[in-house]
TORKOL-4160 file (C-alpha; in steps of 0.2 Angstrom, whole numbers, padded with zeros to 4 digits, m for minus):
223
<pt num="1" X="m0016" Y="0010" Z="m0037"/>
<pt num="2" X="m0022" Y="0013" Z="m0053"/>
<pt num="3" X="m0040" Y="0015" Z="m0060"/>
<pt num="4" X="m0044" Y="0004" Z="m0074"/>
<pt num="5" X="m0058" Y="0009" Z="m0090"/>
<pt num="6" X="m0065" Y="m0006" Z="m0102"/>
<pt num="7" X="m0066" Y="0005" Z="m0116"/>
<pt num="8" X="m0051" Y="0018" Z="m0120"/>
<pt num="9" X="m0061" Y="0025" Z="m0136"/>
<pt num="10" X="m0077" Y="0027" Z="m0125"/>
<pt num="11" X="m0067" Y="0035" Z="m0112"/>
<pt num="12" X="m0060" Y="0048" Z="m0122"/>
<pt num="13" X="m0075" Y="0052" Z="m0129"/>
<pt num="14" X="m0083" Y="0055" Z="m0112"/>
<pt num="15" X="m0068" Y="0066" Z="m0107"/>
<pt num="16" X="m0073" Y="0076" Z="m0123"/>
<pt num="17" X="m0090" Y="0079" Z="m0115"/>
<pt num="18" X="m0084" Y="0082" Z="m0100"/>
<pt num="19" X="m0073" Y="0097" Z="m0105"/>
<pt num="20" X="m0086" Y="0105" Z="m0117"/>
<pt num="21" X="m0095" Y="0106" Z="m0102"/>
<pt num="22" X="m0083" Y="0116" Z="m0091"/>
<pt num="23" X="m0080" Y="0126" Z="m0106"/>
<pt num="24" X="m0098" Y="0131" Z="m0105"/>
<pt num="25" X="m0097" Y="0132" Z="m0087"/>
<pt num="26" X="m0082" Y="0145" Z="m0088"/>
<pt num="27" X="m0085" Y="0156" Z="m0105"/>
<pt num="28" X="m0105" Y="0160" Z="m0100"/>
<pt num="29" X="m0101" Y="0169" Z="m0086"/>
<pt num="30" X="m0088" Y="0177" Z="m0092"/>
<pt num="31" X="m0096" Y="0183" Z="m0107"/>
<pt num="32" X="m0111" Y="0188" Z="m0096"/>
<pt num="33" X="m0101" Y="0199" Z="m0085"/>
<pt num="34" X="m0093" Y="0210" Z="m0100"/>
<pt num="35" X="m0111" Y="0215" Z="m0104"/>
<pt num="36" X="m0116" Y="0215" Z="m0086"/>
<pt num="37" X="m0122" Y="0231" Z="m0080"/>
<pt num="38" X="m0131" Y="0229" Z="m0061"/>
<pt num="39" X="m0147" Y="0240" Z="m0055"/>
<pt num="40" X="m0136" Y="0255" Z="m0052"/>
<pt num="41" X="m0128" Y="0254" Z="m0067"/>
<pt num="42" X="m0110" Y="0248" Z="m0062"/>
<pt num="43" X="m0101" Y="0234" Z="m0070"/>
<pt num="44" X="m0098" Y="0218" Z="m0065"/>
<pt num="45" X="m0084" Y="0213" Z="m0054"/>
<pt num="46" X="m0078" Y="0196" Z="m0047"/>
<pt num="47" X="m0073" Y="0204" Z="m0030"/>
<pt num="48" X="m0091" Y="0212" Z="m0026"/>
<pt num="49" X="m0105" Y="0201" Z="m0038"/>
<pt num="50" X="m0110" Y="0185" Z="m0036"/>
<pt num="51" X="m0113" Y="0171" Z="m0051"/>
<pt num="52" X="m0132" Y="0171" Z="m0045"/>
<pt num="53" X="m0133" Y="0192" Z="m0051"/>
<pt num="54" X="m0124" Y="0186" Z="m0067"/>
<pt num="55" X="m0141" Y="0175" Z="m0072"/>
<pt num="56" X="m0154" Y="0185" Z="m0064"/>
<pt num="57" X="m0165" Y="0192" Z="m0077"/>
<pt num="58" X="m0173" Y="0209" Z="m0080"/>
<pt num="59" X="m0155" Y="0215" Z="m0075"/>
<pt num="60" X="m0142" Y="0204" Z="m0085"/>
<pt num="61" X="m0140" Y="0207" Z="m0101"/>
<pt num="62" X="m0134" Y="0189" Z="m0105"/>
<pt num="63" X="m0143" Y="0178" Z="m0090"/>
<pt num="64" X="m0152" Y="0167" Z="m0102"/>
<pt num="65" X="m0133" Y="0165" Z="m0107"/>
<pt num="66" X="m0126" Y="0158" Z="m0089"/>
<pt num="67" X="m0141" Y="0150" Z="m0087"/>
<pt num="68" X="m0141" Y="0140" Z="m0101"/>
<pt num="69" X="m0120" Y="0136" Z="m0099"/>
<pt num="70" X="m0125" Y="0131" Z="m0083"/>
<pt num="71" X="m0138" Y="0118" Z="m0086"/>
<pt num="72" X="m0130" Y="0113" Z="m0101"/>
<pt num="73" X="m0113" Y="0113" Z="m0096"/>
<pt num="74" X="m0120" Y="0103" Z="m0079"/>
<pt num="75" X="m0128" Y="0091" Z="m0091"/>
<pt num="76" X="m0112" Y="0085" Z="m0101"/>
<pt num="77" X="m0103" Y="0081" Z="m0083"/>
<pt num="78" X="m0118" Y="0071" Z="m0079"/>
<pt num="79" X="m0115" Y="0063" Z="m0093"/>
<pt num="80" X="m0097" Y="0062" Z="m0093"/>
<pt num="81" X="m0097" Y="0052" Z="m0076"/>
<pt num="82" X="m0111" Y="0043" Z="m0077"/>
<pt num="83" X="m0099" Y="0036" Z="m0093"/>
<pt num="84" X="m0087" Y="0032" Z="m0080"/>
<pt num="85" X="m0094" Y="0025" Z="m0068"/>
<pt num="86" X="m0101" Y="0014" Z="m0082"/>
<pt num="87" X="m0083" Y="0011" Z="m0089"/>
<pt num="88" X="m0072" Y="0010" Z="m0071"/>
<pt num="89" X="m0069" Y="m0009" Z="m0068"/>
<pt num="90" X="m0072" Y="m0013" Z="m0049"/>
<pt num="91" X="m0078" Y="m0003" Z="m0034"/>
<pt num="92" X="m0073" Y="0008" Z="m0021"/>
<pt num="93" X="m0068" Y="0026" Z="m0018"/>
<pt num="94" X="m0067" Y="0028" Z="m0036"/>
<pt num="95" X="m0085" Y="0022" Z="m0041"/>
<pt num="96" X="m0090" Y="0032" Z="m0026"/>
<pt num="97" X="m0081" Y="0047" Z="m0033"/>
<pt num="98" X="m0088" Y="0049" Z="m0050"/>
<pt num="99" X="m0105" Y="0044" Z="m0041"/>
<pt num="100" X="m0104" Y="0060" Z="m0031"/>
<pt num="101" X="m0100" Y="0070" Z="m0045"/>
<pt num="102" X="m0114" Y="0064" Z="m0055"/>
<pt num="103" X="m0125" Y="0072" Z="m0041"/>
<pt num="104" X="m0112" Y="0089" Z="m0041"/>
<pt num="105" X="m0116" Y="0091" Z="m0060"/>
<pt num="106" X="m0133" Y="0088" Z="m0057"/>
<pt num="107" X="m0134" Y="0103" Z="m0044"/>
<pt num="108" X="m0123" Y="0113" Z="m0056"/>
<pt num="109" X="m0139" Y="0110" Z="m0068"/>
<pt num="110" X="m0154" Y="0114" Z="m0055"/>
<pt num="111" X="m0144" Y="0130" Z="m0054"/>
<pt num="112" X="m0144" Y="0135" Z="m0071"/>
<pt num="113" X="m0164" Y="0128" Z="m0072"/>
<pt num="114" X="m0167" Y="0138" Z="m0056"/>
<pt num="115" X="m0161" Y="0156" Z="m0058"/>
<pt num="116" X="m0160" Y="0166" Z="m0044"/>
<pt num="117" X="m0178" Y="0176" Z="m0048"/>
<pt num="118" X="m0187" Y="0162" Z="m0043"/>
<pt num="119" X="m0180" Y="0163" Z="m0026"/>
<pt num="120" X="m0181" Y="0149" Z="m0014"/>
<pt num="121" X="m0177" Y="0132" Z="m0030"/>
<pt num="122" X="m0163" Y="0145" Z="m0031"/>
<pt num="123" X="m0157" Y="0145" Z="m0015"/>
<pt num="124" X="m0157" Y="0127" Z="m0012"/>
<pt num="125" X="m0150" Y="0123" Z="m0027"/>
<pt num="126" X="m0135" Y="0131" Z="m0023"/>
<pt num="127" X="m0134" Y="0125" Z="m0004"/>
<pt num="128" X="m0135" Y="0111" Z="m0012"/>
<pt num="129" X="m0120" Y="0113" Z="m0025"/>
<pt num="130" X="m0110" Y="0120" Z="m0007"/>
<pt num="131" X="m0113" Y="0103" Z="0001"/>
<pt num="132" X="m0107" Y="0093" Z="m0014"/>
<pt num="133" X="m0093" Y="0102" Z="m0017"/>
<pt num="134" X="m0087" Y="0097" Z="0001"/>
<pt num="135" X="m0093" Y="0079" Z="m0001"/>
<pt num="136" X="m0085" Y="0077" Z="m0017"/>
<pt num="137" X="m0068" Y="0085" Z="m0010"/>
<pt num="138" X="m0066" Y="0072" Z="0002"/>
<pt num="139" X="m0070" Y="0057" Z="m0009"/>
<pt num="140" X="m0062" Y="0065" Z="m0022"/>
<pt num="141" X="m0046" Y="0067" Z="m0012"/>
<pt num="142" X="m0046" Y="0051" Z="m0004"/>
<pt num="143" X="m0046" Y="0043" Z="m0023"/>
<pt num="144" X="m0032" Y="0055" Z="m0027"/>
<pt num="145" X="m0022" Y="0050" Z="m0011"/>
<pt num="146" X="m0023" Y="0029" Z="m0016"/>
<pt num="147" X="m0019" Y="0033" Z="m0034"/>
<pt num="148" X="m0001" Y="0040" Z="m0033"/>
<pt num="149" X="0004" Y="0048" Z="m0049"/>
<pt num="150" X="m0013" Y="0061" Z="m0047"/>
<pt num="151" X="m0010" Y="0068" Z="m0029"/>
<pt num="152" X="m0008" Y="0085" Z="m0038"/>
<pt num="153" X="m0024" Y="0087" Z="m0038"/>
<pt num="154" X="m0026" Y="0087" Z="m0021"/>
<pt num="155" X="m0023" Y="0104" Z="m0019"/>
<pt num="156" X="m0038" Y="0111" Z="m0025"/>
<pt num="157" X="m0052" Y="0099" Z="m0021"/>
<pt num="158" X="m0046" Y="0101" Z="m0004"/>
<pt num="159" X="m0047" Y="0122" Z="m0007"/>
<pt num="160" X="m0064" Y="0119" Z="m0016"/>
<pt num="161" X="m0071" Y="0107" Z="m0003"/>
<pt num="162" X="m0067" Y="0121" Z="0012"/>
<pt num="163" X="m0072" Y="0135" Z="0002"/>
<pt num="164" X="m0088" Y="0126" Z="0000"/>
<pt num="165" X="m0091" Y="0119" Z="0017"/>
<pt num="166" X="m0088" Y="0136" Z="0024"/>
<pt num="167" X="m0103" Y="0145" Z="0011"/>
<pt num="168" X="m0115" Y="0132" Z="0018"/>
<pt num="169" X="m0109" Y="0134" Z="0034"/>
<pt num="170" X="m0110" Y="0154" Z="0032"/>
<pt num="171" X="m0127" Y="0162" Z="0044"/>
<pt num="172" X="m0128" Y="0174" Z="0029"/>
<pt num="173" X="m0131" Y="0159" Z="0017"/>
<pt num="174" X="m0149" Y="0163" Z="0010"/>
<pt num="175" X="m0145" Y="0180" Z="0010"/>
<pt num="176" X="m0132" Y="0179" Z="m0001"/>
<pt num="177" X="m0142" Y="0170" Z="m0013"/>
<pt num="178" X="m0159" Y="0181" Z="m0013"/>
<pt num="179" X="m0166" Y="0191" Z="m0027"/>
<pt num="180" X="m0158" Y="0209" Z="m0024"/>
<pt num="181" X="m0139" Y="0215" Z="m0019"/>
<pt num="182" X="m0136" Y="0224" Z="m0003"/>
<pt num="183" X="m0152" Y="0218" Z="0006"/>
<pt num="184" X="m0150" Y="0232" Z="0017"/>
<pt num="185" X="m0134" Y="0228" Z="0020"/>
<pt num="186" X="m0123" Y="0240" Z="0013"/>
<pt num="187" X="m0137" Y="0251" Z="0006"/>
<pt num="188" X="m0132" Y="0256" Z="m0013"/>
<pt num="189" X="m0115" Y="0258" Z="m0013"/>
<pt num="190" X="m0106" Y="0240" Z="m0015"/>
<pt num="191" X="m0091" Y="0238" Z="m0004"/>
<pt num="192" X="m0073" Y="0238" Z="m0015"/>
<pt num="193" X="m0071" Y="0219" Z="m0010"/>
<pt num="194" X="m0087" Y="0209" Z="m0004"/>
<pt num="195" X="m0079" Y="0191" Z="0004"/>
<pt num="196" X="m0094" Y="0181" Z="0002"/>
<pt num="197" X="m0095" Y="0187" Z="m0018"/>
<pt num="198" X="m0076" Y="0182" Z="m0020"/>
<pt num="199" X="m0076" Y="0168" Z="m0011"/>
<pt num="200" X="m0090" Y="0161" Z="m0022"/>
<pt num="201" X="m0078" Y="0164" Z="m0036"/>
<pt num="202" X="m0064" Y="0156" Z="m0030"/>
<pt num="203" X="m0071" Y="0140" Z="m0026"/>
<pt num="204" X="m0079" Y="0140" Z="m0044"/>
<pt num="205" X="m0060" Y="0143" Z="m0049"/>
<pt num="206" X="m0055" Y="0129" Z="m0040"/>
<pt num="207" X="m0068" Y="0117" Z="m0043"/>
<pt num="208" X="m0066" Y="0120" Z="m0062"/>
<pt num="209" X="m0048" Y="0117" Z="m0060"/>
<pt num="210" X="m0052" Y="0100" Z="m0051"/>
<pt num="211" X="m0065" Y="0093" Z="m0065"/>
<pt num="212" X="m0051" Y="0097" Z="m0079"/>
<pt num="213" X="m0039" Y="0087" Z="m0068"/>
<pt num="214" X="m0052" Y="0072" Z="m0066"/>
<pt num="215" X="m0055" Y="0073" Z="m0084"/>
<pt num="216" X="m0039" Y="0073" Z="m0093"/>
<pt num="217" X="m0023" Y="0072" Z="m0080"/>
<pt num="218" X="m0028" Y="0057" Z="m0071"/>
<pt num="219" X="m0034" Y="0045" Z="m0086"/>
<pt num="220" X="m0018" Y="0052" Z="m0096"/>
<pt num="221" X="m0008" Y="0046" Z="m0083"/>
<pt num="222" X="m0014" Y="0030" Z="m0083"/>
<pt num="223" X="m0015" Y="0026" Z="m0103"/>
């Protein structure tokens, strides 16, 4: 089953969007955390920070940075699928699934307009992005499973959409996404691998690995 565009050049214009967008989803952060240093001084590490400490400010160097990639870079996959559901011919899970990405980018953007000194926006913003990333996992593989030559990407919505279910399923949820590190928890020392930070990444990892797939690998396949 194939997904069918009415415009080709509009298309790939779209796809060029799109991927400026995950480029300024991916190299913000990045940058920030080679500049990071936290309240104690340390360096940033993806197995013990979180990308909410990356755009706090008064303690990042380079939060305006990750803030900006992230509402901007959410922008451009607003406007990257709202291009496609425009373009797709027919209904169904396809429609639906560019739909529900519209809204993923758009949680993406509220959590680059919310940092996390503003507490509660914050908070919700990102249970938010948790929920979409499970819902667009499921639609997203459901599309992938009726369109054969594009099951690769299965693997990781299907990583992304359980990563993200189990953040917004976590009891320690808000706490993860509050002001301050450590809360208490593990006083000033960080431990060497904190799960909830690296799990965070991972499905970052894997739900930037899905949104280059859905913007290059599957329209390539099928022009």
């Amino acid at each position: 089953m194939s997904i069918s565009y009415g415009n080709p050049v509009l298309l790939r214009i779209s796809n060029r969007v799109g991927l400026f967008g995950v480029m300024l989803l991916t190299l913000s952060p990045l940058l920030a955390a080679v500049a990071y240093r936290g309240d104690a001084g340390e360096s940033f590490s993806f197995l013990t920070h979180t990308l909410s400490e990356l755009g706090r400010y008064e303690v990042s160097q380079l939060a305006l940075l990750v803030n900006g990639g992230l509402f901007f870079g959410g922008l451009s996959l607003v406007v990257a699928f709202v291009t496609r559901l425009w373009l797709v011919s027919g209904v169904g899970f396809q429609a639906a699934m560019y739909l529900c990405n519209i809204v993923l980018a758009l949680s993406i953007t509220a959590v680059g307009l919310f940092p996390v000194n503003v507490g509660r926006l914050h908070i919700d913003a990102m249970l938010f992005f948790y929920l979409m990333t499970f819902i667009c996992g499921v639609l997203y593989c459901t599309a992938l499973w009726r369109h054969p030559p594009s099951r690769l990407g299965l693997i990781p919505a299907m990583i992304a959409g359980g990563l993200g279910l189990s953040a917004f399923c976590k009891e320690e949820r808000d706490l993860l996404l509050m002001d301050r590190y450590a809360f208490g928890l593990f006083g000033a020392d960080r431990p060497n691998l904190w799960w909830p930070a690296f799990e965070g990444w991972l499905m970052l990892l894997f739900v930037g690995i899905w949104l280059l797939f859905a913007l290059s690998v599957i329209e390539r396949a099928d022009n």
